[in-house]
C-alpha positions in Angstrom: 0.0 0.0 0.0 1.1 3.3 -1.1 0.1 7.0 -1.0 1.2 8.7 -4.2 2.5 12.5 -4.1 1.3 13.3 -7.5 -1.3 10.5 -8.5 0.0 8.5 -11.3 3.0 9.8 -11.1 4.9 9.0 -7.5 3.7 6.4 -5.4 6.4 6.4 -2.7 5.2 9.0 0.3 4.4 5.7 2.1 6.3 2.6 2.6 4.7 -0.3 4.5 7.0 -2.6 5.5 5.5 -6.2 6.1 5.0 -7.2 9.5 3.8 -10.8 8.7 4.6 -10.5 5.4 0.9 -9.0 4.6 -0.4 -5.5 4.0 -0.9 -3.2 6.8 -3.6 -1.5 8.7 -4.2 2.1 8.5 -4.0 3.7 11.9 -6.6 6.5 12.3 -3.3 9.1 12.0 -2.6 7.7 8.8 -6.0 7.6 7.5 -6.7 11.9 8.0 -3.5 12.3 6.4 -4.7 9.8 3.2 -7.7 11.6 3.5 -5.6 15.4 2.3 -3.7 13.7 -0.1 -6.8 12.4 -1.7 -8.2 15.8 -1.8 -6.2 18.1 -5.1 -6.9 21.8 -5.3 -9.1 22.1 -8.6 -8.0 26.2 -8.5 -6.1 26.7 -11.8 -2.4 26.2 -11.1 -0.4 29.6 -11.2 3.0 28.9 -10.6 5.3 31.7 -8.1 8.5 32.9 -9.3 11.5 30.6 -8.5 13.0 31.2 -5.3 9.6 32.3 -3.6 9.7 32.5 0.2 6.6 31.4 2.9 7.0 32.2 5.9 4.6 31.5 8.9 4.4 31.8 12.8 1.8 29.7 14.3 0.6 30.3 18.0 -1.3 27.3 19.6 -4.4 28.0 21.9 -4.2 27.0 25.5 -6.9 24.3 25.2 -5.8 23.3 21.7 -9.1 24.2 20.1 -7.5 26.3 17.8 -4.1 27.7 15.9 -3.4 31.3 15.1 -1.0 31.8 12.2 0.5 35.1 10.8 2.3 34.7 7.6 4.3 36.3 4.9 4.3 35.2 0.9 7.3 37.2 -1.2 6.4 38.0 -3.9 3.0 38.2 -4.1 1.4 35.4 -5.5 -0.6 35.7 -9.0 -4.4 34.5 -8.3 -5.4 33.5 -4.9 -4.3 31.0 -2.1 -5.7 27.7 -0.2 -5.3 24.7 1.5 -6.5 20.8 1.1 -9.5 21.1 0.4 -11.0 19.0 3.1 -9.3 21.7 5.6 -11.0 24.8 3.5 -13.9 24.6 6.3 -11.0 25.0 9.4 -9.5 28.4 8.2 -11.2 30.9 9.9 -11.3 35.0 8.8 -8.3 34.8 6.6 -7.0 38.3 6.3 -4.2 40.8 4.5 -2.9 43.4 5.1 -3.6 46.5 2.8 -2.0 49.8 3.2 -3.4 50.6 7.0 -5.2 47.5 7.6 -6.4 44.0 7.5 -8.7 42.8 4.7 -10.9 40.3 4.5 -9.7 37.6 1.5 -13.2 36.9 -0.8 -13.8 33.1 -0.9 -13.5 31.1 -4.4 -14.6 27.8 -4.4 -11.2 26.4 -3.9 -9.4 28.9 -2.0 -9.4 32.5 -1.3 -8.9 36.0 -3.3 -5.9 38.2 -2.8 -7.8 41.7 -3.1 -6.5 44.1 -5.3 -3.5 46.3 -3.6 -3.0 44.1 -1.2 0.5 45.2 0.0 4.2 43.2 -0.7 5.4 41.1 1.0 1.8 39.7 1.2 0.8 39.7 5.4 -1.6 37.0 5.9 -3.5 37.1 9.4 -5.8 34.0 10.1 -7.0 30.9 12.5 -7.3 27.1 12.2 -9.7 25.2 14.2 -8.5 22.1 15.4 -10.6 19.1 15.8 -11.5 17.6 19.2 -8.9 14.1 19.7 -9.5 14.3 23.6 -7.2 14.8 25.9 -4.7 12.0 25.5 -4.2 11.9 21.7 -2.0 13.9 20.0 -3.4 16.1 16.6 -1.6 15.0 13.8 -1.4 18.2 11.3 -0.7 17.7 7.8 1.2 20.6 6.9 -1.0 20.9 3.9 -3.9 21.6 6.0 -3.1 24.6 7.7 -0.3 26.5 5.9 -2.4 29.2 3.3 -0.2 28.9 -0.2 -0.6 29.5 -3.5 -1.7 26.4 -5.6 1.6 25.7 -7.5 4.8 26.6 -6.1 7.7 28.0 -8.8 10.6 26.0 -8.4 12.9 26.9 -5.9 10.1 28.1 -3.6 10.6 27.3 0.3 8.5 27.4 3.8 9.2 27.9 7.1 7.9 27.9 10.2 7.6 28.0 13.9 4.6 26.7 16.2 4.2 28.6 19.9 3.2 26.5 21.9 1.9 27.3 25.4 3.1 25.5 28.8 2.1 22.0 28.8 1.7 21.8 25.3 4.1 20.0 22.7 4.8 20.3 19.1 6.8 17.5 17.4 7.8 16.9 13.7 10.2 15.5 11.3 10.6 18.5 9.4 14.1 19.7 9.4 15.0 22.0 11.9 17.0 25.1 10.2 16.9 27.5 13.5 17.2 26.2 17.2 17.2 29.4 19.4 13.7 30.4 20.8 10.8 28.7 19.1 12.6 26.3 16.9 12.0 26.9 13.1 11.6 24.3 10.3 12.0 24.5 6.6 11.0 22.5 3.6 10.9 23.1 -0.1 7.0 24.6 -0.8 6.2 22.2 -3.8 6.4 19.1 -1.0 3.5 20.3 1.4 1.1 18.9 0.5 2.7 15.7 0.3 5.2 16.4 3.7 4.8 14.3 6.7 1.7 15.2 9.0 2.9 17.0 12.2 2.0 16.4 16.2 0.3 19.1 18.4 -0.8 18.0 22.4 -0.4 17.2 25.5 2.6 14.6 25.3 5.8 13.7 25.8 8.5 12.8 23.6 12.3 11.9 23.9 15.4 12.2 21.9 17.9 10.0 20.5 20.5 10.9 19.1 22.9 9.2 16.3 25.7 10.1 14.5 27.0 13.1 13.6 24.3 14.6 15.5 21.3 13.6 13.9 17.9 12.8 15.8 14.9 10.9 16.1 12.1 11.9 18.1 10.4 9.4 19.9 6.5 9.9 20.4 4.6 7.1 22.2 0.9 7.1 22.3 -1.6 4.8 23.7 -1.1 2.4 26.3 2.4 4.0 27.4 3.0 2.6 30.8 2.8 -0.8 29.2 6.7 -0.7 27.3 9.3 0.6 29.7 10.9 3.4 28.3 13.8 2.7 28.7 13.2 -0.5 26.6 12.1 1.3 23.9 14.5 3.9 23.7 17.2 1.3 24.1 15.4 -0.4 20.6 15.5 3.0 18.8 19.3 3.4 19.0 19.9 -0.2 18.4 18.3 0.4 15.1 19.4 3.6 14.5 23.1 2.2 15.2 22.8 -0.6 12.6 21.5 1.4 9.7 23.7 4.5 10.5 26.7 2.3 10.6 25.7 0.8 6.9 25.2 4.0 5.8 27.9 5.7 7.5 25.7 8.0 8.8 22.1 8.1 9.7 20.0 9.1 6.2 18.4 11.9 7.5 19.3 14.7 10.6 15.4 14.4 11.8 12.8 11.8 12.3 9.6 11.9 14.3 9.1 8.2 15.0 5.6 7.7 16.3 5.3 4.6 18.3 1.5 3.7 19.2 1.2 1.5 21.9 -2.5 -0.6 22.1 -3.6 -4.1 23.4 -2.9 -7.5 21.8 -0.5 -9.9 20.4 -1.4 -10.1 16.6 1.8 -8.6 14.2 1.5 -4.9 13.3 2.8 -3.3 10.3 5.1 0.1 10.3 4.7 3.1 7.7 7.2 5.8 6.6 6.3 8.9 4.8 8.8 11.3 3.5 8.6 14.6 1.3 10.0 17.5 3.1 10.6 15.2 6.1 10.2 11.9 7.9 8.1 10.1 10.2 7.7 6.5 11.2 5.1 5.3 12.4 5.9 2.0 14.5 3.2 0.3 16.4 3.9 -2.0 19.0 1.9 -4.7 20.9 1.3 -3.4 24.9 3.8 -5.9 27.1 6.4 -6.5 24.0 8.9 -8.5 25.1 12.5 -7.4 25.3 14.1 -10.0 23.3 11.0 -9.4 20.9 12.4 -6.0 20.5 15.6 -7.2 20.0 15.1 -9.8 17.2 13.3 -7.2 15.5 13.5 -6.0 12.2 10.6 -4.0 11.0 11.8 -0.3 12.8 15.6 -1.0 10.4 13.8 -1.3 7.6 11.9 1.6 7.6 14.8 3.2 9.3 16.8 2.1 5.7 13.7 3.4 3.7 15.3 7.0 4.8 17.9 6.5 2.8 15.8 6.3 -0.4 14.4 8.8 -2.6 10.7 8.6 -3.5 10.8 7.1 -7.1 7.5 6.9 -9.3 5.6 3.8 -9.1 6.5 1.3 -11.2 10.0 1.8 -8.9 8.5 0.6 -5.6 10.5 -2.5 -6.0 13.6 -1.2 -5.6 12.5 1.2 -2.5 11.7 -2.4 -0.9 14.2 -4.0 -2.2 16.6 -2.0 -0.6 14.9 -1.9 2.6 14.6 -5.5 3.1 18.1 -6.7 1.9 20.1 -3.7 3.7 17.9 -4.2 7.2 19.5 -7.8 7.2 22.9 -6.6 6.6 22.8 -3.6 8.9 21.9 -5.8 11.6 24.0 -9.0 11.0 27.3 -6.5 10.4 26.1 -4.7 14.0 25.6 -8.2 15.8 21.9 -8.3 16.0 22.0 -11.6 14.4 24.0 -14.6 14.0 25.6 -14.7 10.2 24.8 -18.7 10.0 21.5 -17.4 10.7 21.6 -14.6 8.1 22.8 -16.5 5.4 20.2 -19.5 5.9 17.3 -16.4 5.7 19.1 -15.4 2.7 19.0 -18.9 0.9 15.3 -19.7 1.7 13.8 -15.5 1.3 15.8 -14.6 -1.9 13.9 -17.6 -4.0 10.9 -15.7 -3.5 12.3 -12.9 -5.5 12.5 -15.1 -8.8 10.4 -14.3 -11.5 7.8 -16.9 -12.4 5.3 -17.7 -15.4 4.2 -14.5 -17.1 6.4 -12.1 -15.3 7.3 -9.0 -17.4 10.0 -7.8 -15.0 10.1 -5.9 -12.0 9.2 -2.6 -13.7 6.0 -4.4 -14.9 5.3 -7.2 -12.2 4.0 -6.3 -8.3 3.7 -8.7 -7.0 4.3 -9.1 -3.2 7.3 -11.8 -3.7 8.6 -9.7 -6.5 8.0 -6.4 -4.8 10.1 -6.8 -1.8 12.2 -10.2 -2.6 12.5 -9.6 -6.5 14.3 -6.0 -5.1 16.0 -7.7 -2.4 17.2 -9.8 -5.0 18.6 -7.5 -7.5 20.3 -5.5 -5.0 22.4 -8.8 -3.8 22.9 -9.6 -6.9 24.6 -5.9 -7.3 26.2 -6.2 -3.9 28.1 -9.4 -5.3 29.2 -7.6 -8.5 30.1 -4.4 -7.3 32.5 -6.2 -4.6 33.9 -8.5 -7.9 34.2 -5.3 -10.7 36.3 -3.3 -7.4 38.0 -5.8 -6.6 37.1 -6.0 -2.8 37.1 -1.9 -2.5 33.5 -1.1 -2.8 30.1 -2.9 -2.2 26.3 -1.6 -2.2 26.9 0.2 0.8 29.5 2.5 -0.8 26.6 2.9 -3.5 23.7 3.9 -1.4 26.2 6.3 0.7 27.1 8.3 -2.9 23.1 8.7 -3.3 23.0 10.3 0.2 26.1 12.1 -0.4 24.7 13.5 -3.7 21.6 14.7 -2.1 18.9 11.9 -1.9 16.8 10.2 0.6 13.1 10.3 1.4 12.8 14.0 1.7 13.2 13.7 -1.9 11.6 12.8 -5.4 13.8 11.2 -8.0 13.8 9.4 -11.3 15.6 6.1 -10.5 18.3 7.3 -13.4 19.1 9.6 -11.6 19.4 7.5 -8.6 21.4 4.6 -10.2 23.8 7.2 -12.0 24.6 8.2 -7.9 25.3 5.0 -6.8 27.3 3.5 -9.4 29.1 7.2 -9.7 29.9 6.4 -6.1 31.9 2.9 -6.8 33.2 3.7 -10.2 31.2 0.8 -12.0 28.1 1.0 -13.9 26.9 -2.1 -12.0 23.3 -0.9 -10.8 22.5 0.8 -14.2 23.1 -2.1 -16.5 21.5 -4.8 -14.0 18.1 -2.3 -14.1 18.3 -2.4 -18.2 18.2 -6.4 -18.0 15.8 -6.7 -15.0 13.5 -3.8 -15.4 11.5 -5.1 -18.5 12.1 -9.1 -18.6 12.2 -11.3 -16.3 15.7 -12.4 -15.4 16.0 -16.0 -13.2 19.1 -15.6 -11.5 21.2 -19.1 -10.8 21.3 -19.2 -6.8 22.6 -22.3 -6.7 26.0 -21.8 -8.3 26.0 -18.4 -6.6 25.6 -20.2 -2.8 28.6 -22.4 -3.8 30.6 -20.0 -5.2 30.1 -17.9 -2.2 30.6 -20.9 0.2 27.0 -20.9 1.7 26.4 -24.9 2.0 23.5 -26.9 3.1 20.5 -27.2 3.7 16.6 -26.8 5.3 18.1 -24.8 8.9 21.6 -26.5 8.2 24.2 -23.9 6.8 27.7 -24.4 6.7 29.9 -21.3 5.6 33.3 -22.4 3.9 36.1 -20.0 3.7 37.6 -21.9 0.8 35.1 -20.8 -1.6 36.2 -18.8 -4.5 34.1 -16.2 -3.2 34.5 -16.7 0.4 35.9 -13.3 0.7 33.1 -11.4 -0.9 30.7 -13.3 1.4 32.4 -11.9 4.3 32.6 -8.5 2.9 28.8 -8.3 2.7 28.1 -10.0 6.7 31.2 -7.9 8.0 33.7 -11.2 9.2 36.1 -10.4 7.0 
């Protein structure tokens, strides 16, 4: 399942990653945020000058009922301004300021009217009503729902902005944090708002962890709190974070609001990630999770890897799971999460799944759930192998998937997967990812595992795996599980 930013066109906001190997639920915060991307402003699309600048200062009402935002739009926008359209209904008196005063904006049906000498910078003045969550739950904001924009950002166009919020009252978000003194300020580029991760407004608590080089993930738990010691689940985030950052050589992005929702029961629970402009995880976990449960898992990696990843279009989902599930194992067998016997036998009974079968048309073509996430997991083993054989031991997929970040990509972003391939196989000096997509993208390509297990010295069989460091490609095995 999948929420595309432009229908059609991208279909990679959201990344489910299979719990039981099935599709996931939608929690209710997922659901009013599929609910604005659904909506699409019919008001004909004006596009800003390049290099456009929103602005906007939001104060939050003691008893969260309401938000008041002042903001500024240089230059002024041609036509008028809006919001998802299922929010138009939440804005209340917007206003601009007009030589000496404020001005009421006249309605359209999809937005409001900038009146005529309406001074520049444009001054909005206006309020958003918030809906009634109770007391516990948190409101989760979609950006697009309460920041007042023109329909179609130029390009180059950015936001910021701030949220006040009064004692008792939190504000948490996975937008990138450009300004830390006083009210912290966020920014993000303006075409991605409607599509950016929704933010948290409420009376909660959240905690910080902190990886490399500085970067953090904010931890939100709702629900049944009291039931997961925190300590538990704080220790699980940096485990995670540890394993993918030290794939990676970095964590992917410098901010992530991971939202962790805590309820009854025992039955597997599937996680989400949505990027554009930000990130946010949402995690779920069962109320009395057990620590070794925690341990063993691997669901928060791989959407922890999915950061790493620019959105791609559609017919590209593959290789945004692919990645996910083959670099979660590696991360966490290389940062002693798992045994390697262990990884090695999951390797030799999962990667089968990824084979094409009767009237595949190739992973471009075919989505399947096996050729989805183990097709890409395949592919991206494959590449592993033959990067680590074309450089002679120097580089493997890691070293690829680090140029991407370096040149710029992860989930914040949209990209053609060209452009993504070109980064990666830039990054290792081999065209290896480029030529396997030509091949595998449009036919189906069966790949021969068995010669590959011996060659690699994986041996044996059902739960019996033997590794053999006479193998002629002993030494790329251990490159990939981090023995050597």
């Amino acid at each position: 399942m999948t929420h595309g930013a432009n229908p059609g066109t991208i279909a990679a906001v959201t990344r489910i990653a299979p719990w039981s190997r099935t599709a996931a639920s939608t929690t209710p915060a997922t659901a009013s945020l599929a609910a604005v991307l659904l909506s699409t402003c019919a008001m004909p699309p004006r596009a800003t000058p390049g290099g456009a600048r929103w602005s906007y200062d939001a104060r939050v009402d003691p008893a969260l009922r309401s938000l008041a935002v002042d903001a500024t739009l240089w230059p002024k926008p041609e036509g008028g301004i809006t919001v998802a359209r299922t929010a138009h209904h939440r804005i209340v008196r917007p206003r601009a300021w007009r030589n000496d005063g404020w001005v009421e904006l006249p309605p359209q049906p999809d937005g409001w009217e900038l009146p005529a000498g309406v001074n520049e910078p444009v001054r909005l003045r206006y309020a958003v009503t918030l809906p009634d969550v109770g007391e516990t739950e948190p409101h989760w904001l979609p950006l697009g729902a309460w920041l007042l924009r023109p329909p179609a950002p130029g390009a180059g166009a950015t936001v910021t902005f701030s949220v006040d919020t009064p004692d008792g009252v939190e504000f948490a978000t996975g937008v990138r944090r450009v300004a830390t003194r006083g009210t912290p300020r966020y920014a993000l580029p303006a075409d991605t708002v409607p599509y950016a991760p929704q933010v948290a407004l409420g009376r909660f608590r959240t905690a910080a962890v902190e990886t490399s080089g500085g970067r953090v993930i904010e931890v939100l738990r709702t629900g049944d709190v009291g039931t997961v010691p925190e300590a538990e689940l704080l220790a699980w985030v940096q485990r995670s974070a540890d394993a993918v950052a030290g794939y990676f050589g970095r964590f992917p992005v410098p901010r992530v609001l991971l939202h962790v929702p805590i309820a009854p029961g025992t039955q597997p629970m599937s996680a989400m990630t949505f990027g554009l402009g930000g990130a946010l995880i949402e995690a779920p976990l069962n109320a009395g999770v057990s620590t070794s449960t925690l341990r063993r898992d691997w669901i928060l990696p791989h959407e922890m890897v999915h950061l790493a990843v620019p959105s791609l279009p559609s017919a590209h989902h593959w290789l945004e799971e692919g990645v996910a599930t083959y670099v979660e194992a590696v991360a966490r067998v290389r940062a002693g999460l798992r045994d390697r016997r262990a990884f090695w036998r999951e390797l030799r009974h999962r990667l089968p799944q990824g084979q094409p079968q009767a009237g595949d048309r190739g992973l471009n073509r075919t989505h399947t759930w096996a050729r989805t996430y183990w097709g890409g997991a395949l592919y991206c083993f494959i590449a592993d192998v033959e990067i680590r054989r074309r450089t002679a031991g120097q580089h493997g997929l890691e070293h690829a998937l680090r140029g991407v970040l370096a040149a710029g990509g992860s989930i914040e972003t949209i990209w053609p997967i060209e452009r993504l391939l070109q980064a990666a196989d830039d990054a290792v000096g081999a065209p290896v990812l480029m030529e396997l997509y030509r091949d595998w993208a449009w036919k189906p390509v069966r790949v021969d595992l068995t010669t590959l297990w011996r060659d690699l010295g994986v041996r044996g069989s059902g739960r019996r795996v033997t590794l053999s460091d006479t193998a002629p490609l002993s030494a790329v095995r251990r490159a990939i599980d981090g023995s050597r």
